[in-house]
C-alpha positions in Angstrom: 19.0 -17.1 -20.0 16.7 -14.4 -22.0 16.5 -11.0 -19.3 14.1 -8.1 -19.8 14.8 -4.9 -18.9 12.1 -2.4 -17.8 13.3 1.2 -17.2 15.8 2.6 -18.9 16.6 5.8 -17.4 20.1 7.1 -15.8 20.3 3.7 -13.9 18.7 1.4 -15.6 19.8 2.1 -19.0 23.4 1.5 -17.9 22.7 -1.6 -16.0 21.1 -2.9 -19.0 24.0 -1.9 -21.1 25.8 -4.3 -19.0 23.7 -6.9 -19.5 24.3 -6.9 -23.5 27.6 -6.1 -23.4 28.6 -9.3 -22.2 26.3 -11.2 -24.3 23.1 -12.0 -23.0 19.7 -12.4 -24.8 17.9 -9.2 -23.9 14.3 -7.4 -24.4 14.1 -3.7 -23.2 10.7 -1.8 -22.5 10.6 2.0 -21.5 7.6 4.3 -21.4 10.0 6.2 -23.7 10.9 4.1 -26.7 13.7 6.7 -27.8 15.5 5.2 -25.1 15.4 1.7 -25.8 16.6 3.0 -29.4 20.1 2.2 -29.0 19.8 -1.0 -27.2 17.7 -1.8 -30.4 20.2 -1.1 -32.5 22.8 -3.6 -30.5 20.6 -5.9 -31.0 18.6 -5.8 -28.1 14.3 -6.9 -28.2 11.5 -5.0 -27.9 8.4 -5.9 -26.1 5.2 -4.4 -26.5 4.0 -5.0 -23.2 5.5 -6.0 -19.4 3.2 -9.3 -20.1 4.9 -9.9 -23.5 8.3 -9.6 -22.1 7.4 -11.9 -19.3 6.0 -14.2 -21.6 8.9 -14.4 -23.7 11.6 -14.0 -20.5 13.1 -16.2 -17.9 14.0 -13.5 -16.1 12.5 -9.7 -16.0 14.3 -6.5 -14.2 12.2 -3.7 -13.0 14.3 -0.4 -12.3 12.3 2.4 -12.0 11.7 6.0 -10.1 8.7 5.2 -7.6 6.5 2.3 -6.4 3.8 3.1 -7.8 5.8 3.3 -11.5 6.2 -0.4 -10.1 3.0 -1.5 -9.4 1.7 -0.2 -12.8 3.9 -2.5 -14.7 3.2 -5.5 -13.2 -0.7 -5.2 -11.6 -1.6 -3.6 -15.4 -3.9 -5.4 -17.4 -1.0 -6.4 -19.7 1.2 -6.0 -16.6 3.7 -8.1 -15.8 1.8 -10.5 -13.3 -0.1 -11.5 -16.4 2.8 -12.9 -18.2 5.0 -14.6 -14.9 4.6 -18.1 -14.5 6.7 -21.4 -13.0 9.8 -20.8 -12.5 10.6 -17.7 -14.2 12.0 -14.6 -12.3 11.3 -10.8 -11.0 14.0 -8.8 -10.0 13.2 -5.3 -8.2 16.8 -3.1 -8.7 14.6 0.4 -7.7 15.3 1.9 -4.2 11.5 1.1 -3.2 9.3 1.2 -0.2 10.1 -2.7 1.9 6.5 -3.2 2.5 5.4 -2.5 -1.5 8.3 -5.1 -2.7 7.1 -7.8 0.3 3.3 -7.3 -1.3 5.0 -7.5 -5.2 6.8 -10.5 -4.3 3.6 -12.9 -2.8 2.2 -11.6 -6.3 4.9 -13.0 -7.9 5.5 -16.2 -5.9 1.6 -17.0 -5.8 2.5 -17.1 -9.9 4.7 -19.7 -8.6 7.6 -17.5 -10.4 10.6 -16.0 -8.1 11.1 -12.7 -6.6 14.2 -10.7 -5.8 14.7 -7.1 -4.9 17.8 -6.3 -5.8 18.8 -2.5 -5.5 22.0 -1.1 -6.4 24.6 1.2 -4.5 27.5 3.2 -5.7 26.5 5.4 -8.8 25.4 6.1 -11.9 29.2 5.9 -12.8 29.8 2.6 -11.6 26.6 1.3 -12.8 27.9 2.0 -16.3 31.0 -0.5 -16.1 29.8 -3.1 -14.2 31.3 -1.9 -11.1 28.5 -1.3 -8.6 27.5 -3.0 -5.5 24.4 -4.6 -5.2 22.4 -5.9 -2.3 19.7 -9.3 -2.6 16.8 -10.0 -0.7 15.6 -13.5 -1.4 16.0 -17.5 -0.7 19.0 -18.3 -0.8 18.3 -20.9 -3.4 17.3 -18.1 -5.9 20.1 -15.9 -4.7 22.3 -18.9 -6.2 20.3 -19.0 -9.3 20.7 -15.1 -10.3 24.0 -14.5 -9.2 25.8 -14.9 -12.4 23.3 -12.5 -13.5 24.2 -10.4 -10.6 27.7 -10.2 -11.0 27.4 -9.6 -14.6 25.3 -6.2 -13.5 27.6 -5.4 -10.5 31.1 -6.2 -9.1 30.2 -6.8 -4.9 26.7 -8.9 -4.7 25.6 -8.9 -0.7 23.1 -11.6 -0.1 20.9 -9.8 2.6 18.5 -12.2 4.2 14.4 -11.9 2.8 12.8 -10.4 0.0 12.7 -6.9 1.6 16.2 -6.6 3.4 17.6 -5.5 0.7 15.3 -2.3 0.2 15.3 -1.7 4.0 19.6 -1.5 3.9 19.5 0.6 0.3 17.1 3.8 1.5 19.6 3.4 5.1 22.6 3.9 2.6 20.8 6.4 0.6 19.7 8.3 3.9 23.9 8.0 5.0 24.9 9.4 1.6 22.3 12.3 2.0 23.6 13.5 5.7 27.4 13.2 4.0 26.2 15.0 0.8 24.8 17.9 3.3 28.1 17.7 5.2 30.1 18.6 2.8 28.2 21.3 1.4 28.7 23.1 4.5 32.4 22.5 4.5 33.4 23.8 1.7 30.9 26.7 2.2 32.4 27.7 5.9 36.1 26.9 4.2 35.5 29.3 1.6 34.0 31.8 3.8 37.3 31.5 6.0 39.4 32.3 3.2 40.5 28.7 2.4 41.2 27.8 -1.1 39.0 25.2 -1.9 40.6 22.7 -3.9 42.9 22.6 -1.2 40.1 22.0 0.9 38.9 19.1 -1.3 42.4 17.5 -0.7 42.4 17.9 2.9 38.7 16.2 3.4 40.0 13.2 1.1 43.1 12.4 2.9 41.8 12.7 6.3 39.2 10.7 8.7 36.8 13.4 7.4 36.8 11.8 3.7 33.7 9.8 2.2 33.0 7.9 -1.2 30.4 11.6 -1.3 32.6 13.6 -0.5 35.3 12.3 -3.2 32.5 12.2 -5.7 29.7 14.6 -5.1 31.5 17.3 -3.7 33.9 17.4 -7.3 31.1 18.0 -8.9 29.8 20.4 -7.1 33.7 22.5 -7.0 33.0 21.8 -11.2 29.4 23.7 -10.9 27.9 21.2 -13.2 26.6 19.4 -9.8 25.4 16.6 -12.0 25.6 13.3 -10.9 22.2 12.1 -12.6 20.8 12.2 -9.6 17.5 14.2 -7.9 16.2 16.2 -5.2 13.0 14.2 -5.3 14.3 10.9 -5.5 16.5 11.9 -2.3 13.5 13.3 -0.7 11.6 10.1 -1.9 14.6 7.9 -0.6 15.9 9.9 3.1 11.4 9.9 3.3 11.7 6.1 3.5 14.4 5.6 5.9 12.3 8.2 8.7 9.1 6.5 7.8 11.1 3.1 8.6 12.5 4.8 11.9 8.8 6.2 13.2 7.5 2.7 12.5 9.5 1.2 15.4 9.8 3.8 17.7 13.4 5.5 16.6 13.6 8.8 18.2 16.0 10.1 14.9 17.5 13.3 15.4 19.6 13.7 11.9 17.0 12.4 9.7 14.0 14.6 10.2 16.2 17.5 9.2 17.9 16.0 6.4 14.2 15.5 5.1 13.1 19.2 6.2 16.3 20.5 3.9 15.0 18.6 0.9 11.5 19.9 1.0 12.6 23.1 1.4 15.0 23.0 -1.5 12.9 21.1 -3.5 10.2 24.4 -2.8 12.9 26.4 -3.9 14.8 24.9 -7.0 12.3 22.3 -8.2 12.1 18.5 -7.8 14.4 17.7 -10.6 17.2 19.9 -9.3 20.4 17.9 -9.2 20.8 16.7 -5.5 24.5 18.4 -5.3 23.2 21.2 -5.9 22.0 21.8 -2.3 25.1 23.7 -2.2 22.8 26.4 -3.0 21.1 26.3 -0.3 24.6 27.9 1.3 25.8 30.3 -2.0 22.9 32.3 -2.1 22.8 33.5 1.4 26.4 34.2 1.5 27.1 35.1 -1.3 30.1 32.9 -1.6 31.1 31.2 -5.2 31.7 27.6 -4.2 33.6 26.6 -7.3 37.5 25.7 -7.9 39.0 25.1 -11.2 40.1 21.6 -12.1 37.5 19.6 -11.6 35.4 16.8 -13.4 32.1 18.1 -15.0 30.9 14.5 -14.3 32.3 11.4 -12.8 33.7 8.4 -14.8 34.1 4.8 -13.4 37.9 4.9 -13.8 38.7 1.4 -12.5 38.4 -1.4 -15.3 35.3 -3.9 -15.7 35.4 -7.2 -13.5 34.2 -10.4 -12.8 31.8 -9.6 -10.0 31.4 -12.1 -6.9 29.8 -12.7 -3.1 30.6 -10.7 -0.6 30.3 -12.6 2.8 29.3 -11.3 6.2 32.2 -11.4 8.7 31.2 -13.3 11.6 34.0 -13.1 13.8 
């Protein structure tokens, strides 16, 4: 199977690293060719266009920032729509808006090609060795037909229901991520204002019920002060924005959310929108005064388990 790759960025570009490190034919396209350079020099394609590399594809990944970055590459006049056809395949791994990938995929389908979204779930660290989960909205029949893709990308494939389930569960992760991310910032802030050492602290979170895959990532990072797990305060604000707007549209009186998103806008006001999301821990330094860093830990956070054969995961039913 030939597989392009459009967007290349902290995500993408390691997901498609995947791809060609375990062999398969692959074209790359970013808005930023300098990125595609050393995919290039593995041996990786080049398309000029989203309609070349369709063209030329059976199957075509989109992984990029926003949904409207989306819908320029494939309603463009060389977009991607131009080059799908019978049989070949889109697959949507951005953290997107449900009712934009619902509209993308009668695009694609009407092209009589297939559509999946696809997002993944885990981190950038896991996306780089194969290791991250990934959730599928689509016919089953298709799910069947990109899954050894699928577990080439990612180790634990969950086969959600409709094009669309998939994004509606991956912004309800993100949003659960966000509220522990939070939590722990104001941990370790009220520990270290108490007089606690912190990287006892740390330990004590991660071997009781209060632990969480954030807190045993994010908040080392944030003890390290690099607070860099390639990840933004606008795409969080983009991404917890989703979840309330899916909330509002049925009628969820959420009490968290709204507040999680108030935080984000007001840190994105004051530290930009490309701050690093861990550092919301600012948010609780600078007020206190307090130092919330402990020597010892990781600068950034490496995949330390080896590469694997990915596979299904199954609902339990009971």
């Amino acid at each position: 199977m030939k597989i392009g790759f459009i967007g290349l960025g902290n995500v993408g570009g390691k997901l498609a690293a995947s791809l060609l490190r375990n062999g398969y034919d692959l074209t790359v396209r970013d808005l930023d060719r300098g990125m595609a350079e050393p995919f290039l020099a593995q041996g990786a394609h080049w398309a000029e266009s989203p309609r070349e590399m369709a063209e030329a594809c059976d199957m075509v990944i989109t992984c990029l920032p926003s949904p409207a970055a989306c819908a320029a590459v494939m309603e463009a006049e060389d977009g991607l729509l131009a080059g799908l056809s019978e049989g070949k395949i889109w697959a949507e791994m951005s953290t997107t808006d449900t009712d934009e990938v619902r509209r993308m995929a009668s695009l694609v389908t009407a092209k009589g090609a297939l559509a999946v979204d696809c997002p993944v779930s885990g981190g950038c660290h896991r996306a780089a060795t194969g290791n991250i989960s990934i959730f599928a909205g689509c016919t089953r029949e298709t799910f069947e037909e990109v899954l050894p893709v699928l577990t080439t990308l990612g180790r634990r494939v969950l086969h959600t229901g409709d094009v669309g389930t998939a994004s509606t569960l991956k912004v309800m992760t993100n949003y659960l991520a966000t509220v522990n991310l939070v939590s722990c910032a104001e941990a370790l802030t009220t520990m270290k204002a108490a007089g606690l050492d912190l990287a006892t602290t740390y330990e004590a979170i991660r071997i009781s019920s209060g632990t969480s895959f954030v807190h045993e990532t994010e908040s080392q990072v944030i003890l390290n002060g690099s607070r860099d797990i390639s990840f933004t305060m606008d795409l969080v604000l983009k991404d917890v924005g989703l979840f309330q707007e899916i909330a509002e549209s049925r009628g969820v009186p959420l009490t968290l959310s709204p507040m999680i998103v108030e935080i984000f806008r007001e840190a994105i006001e004051a530290y930009g929108p490309r701050e690093n999301s861990p550092n919301i821990i600012r948010r609780y330094e600078e007020p206190t005064g307090l130092d919330i860093r402990a020597p010892g830990f990781p600068a950034e956070i490496v995949d330390d388990e080896p590469e694997e054969p990915g596979y299904e995961v199954t609902v339990w039913r009971g």
